[in-house]
C-alpha positions as CSV (number, residue, x, y, z in Angstrom):
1,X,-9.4,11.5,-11.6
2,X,-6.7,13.5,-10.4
3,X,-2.5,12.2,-11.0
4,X,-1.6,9.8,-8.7
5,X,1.6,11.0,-6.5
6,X,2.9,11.7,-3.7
7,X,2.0,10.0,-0.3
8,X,-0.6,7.0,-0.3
9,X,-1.5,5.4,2.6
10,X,-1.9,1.5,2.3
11,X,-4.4,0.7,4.9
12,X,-5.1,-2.1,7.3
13,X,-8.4,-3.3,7.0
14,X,-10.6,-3.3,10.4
15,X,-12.2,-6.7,11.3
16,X,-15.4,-7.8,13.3
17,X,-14.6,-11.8,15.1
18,X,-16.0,-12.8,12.1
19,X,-13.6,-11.6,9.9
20,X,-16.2,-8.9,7.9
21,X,-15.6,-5.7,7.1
22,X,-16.2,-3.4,10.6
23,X,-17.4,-0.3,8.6
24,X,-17.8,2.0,11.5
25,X,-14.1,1.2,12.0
26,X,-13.0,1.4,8.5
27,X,-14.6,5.0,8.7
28,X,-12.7,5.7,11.7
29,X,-9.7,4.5,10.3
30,X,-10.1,6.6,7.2
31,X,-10.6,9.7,9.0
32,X,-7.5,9.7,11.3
33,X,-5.2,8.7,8.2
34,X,-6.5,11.3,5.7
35,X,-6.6,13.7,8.8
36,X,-2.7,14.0,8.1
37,X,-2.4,15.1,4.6
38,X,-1.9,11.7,2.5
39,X,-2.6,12.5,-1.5
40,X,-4.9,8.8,-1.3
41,X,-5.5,5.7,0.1
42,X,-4.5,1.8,-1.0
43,X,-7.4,-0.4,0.1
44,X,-6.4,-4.2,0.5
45,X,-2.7,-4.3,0.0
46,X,-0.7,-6.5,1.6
47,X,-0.9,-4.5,4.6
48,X,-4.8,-4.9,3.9
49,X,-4.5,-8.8,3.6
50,X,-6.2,-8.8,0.5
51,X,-5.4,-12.1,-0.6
52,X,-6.9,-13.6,2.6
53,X,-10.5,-11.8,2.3
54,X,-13.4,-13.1,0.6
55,X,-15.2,-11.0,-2.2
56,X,-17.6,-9.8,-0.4
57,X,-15.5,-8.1,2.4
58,X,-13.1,-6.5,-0.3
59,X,-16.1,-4.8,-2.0
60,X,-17.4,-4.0,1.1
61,X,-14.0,-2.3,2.2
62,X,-13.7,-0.6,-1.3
63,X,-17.8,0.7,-0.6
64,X,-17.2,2.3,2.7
65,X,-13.8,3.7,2.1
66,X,-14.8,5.8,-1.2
67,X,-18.7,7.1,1.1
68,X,-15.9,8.3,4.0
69,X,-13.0,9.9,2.0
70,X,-12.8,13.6,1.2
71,X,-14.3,14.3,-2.9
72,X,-11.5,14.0,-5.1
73,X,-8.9,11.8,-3.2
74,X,-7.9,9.1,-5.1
75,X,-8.7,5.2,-3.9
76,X,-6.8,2.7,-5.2
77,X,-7.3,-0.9,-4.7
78,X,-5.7,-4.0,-4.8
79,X,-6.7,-7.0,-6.7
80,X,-4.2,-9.5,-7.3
81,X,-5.0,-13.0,-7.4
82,X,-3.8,-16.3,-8.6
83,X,-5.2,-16.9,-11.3
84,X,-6.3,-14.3,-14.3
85,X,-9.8,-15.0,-14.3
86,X,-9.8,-14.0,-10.4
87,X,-7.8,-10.9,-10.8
88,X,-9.9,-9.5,-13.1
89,X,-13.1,-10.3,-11.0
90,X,-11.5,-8.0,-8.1
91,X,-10.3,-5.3,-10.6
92,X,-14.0,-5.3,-12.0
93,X,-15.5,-5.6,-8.5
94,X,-13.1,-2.5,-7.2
95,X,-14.1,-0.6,-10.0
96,X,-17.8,-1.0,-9.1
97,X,-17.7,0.0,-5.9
98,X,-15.8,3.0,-6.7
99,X,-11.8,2.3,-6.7
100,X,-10.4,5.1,-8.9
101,X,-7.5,3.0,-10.1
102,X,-6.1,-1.1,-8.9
103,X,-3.1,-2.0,-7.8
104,X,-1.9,-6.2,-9.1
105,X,0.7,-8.2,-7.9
106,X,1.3,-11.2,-9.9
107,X,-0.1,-14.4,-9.3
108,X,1.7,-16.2,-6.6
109,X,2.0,-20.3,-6.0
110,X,2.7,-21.0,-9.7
111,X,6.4,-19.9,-11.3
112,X,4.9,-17.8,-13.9
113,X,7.2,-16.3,-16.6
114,X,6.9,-13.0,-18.3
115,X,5.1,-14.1,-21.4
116,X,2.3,-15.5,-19.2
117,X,2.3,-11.9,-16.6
118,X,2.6,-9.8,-19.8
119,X,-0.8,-11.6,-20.7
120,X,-2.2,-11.2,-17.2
121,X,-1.7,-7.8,-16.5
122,X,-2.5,-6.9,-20.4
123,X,-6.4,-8.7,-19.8
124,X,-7.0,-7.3,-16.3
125,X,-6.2,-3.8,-17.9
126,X,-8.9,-4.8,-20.8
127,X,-11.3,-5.7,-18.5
128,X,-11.8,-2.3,-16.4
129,X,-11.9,1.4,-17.3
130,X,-9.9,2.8,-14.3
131,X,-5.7,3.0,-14.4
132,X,-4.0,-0.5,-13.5
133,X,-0.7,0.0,-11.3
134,X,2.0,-3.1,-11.4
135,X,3.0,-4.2,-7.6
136,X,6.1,-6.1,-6.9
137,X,6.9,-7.8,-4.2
138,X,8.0,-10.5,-4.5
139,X,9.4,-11.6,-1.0
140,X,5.7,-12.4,-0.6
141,X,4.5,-13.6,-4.1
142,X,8.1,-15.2,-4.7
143,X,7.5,-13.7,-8.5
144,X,9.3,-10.8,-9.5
145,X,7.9,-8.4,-12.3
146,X,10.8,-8.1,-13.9
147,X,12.4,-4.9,-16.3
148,X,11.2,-6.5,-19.8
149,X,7.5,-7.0,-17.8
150,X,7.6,-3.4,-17.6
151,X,9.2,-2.4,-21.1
152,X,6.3,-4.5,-22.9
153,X,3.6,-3.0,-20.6
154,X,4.9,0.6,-21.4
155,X,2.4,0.7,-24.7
156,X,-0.5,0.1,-22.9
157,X,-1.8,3.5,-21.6
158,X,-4.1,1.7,-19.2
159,X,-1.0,0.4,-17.1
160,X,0.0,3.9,-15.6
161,X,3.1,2.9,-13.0
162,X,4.3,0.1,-10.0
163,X,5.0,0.2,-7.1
164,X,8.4,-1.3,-5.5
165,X,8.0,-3.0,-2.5
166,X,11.0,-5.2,-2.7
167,X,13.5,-2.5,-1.2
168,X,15.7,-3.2,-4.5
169,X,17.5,-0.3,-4.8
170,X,19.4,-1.5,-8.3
171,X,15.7,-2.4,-9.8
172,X,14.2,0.6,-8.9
173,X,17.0,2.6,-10.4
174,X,16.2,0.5,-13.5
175,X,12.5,1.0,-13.9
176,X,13.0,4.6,-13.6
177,X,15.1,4.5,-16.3
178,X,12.3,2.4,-18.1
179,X,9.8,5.3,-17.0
180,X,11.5,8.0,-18.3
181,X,10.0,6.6,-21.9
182,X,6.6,7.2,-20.7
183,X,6.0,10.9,-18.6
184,X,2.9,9.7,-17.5
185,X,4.1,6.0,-16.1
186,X,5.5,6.4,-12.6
187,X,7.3,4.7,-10.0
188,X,6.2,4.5,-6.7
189,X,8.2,3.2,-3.7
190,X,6.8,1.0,-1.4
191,X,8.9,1.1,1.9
192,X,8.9,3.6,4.5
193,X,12.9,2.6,4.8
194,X,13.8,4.4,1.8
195,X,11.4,7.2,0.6
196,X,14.1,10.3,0.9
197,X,16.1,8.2,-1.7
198,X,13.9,7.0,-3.6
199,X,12.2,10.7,-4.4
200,X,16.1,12.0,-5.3
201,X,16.2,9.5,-7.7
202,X,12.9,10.4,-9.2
203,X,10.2,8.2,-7.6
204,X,6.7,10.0,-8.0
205,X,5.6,9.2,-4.5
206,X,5.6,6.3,-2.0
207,X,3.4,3.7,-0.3
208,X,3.0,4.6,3.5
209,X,2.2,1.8,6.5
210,X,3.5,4.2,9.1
211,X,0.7,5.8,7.8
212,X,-2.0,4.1,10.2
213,X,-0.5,5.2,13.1
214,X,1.9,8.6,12.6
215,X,-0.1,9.6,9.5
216,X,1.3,13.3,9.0
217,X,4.8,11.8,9.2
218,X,5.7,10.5,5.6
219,X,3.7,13.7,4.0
220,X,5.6,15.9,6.2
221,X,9.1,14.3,4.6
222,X,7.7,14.4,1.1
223,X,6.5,18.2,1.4
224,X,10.0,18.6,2.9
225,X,11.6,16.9,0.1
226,X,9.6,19.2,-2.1
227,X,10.7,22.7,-0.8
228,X,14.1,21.5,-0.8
229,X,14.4,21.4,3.3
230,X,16.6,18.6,2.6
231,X,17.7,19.1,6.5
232,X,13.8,18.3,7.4
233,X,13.1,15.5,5.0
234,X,15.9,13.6,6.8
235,X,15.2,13.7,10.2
236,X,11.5,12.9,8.9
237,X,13.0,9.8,7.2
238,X,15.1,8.7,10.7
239,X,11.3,8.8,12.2
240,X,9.9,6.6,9.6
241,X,12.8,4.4,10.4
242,X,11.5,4.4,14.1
243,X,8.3,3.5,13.6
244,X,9.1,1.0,11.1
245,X,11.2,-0.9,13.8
246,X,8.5,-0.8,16.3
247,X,5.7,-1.9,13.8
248,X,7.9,-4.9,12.4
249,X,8.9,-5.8,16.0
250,X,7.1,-9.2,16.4
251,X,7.4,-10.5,13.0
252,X,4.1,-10.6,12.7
253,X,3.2,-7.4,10.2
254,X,0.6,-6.2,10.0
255,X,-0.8,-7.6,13.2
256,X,1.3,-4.7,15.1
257,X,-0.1,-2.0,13.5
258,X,-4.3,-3.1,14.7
259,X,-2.6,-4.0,17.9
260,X,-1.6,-0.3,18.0
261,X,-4.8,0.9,16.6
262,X,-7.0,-0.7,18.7
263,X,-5.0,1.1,21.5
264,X,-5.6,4.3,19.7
265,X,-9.8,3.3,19.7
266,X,-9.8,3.1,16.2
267,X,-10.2,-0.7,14.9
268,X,-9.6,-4.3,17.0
269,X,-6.8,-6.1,16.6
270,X,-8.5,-9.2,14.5
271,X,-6.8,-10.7,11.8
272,X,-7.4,-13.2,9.4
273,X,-7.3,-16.7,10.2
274,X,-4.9,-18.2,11.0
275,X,-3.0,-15.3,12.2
276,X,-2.4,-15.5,16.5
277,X,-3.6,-12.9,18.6
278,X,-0.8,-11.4,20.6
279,X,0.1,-12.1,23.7
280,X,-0.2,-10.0,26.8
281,X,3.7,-10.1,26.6
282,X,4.0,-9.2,23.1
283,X,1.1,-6.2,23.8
284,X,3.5,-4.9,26.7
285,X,6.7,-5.2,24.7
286,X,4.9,-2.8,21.6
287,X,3.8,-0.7,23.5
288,X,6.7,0.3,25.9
289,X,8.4,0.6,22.5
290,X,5.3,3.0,21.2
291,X,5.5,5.1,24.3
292,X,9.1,5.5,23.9
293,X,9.1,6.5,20.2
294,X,6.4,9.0,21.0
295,X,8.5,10.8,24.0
296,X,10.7,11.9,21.7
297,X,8.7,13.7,18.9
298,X,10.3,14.9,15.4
């Protein structure tokens, strides 16, 4: 498998009424983002709703994702759990069905401390052959994988990076710091707010949403950040900041983004239960923001 950087898109994951995997869909989807230039694809994030999706429907998702995308594009997925026993029966499922590396929060409902998600991560890694990546964000797991997590997880070559979803500028800072004991552990940042920064500082790549919809947006800003078009990469990153603001708008992430996408013909708008559908009221409200964000192109 190829290094992991740059521009990954984490992916919704397209529903039937029952709540299985639509696989024509799923291809859909998967051709319109990688269409824009992403260097992967995150299956069942949080912006997947991985945590909510039985077993079968994850490796389903995983299947029909690695059969659609271009050869040598990497597919990670993600295959936190609660408990460790579960975890690892996602990470070994993923790896099955052709996941090139996983992606693990911690284990939410329990306060776990960092003895107990040193030991987690450290027998999910022994369980699988593919890279592990750490995941924090804690806003939704209310567990944060804290600097000495990372520290004591640097020996283990398996482990290979996190992500940072937490918008933590100070802790980022930090685990770079960490990193720079390891050349091949990297940081990845996982908000659309803050990828211009978070590249200057020395992130390896960052975690796209906007993604789904705009998906040549956030590899335009990193290849801008690349060439040095510092003047590009900026107004790139005041776009991400639009279309973050529109897909956030109901407070009801990631429903937005399917509501857009089904717009688009590309996957409905269901969620998992017990997520609402949205009103006709909500539907006119995002899209008469859409429509004005796309009038006025980068």
């Amino acid at each position: 498998m190829k290094e992991i950087k740059g521009i990954l898109c984490a992916l919704v994951t397209p529903l039937t009424d029952r709540e299985d995997i639509n696989r024509e869909a799923a291809v859909r989807l998967c051709n319109h983002v990688t269409s824009g230039g992403v260097d992967g694809l995150i299956a069942l994030g949080s912006t997947g709703e991985q945590i909510a999706l039985d077993r079968q429907a994850k490796i389903a998702f995983v299947q029909t994702l690695r059969h659609a995308m271009p050869v040598g594009l990497p597919l990670v997925a993600g295959c936190g759990a609660t408990s460790t026993r579960l975890a690892v029966q996602n990470a070994q499922d993923a790896q099955k069905a052709g996941a090139d590396a996983v992606i693990v929060t911690p284990p939410c409902f329990y306060p776990f401390g960092d003895r107990e998600l040193v030991r987690y991560y450290t027998e999910i890694a022994a369980s699988i052959d593919v890279p592990v990546y750490l995941y924090n964000i804690s806003r939704y797991t209310k567990t944060k994988i804290s600097p000495n997590i990372v520290r004591r997880l640097l020996d283990n070559p398996r482990i290979k990076g996190i992500k940072e979803s937490d918008r933590d500028e100070p802790y980022v800072q930090e685990l770079l710091a960490i990193a720079k004991q390891r050349p091949d552990f990297g940081v990845f940042q996982g908000s659309d707010r803050i990828f211009l920064k978070s590249f200057q500082w020395g992130c390896r790549g960052g975690v796209t949403v906007v993604g789904n919809i705009a998906p040549s947006l956030a590899p335009a800003l990193y290849r801008a950040f690349l060439s040095g078009n510092m003047q590009r990469a900026d107004a790139l990153q005041s776009k991400l900041l639009d279309y973050v603001s529109v897909l956030t708008m109901l407070g009801r992430f990631p429903l937005e983004i399917k509501v857009i996408l089904e717009r688009l013909g590309i996957c409905g708008a269901t969620m998992t239960s017990p997520f609402a559908p949205v009103t006709g009221e909500e539907r006119a409200r995002l899209f008469e923001a859409m429509d004005r964000l796309e009038q006025n192109p980068d």
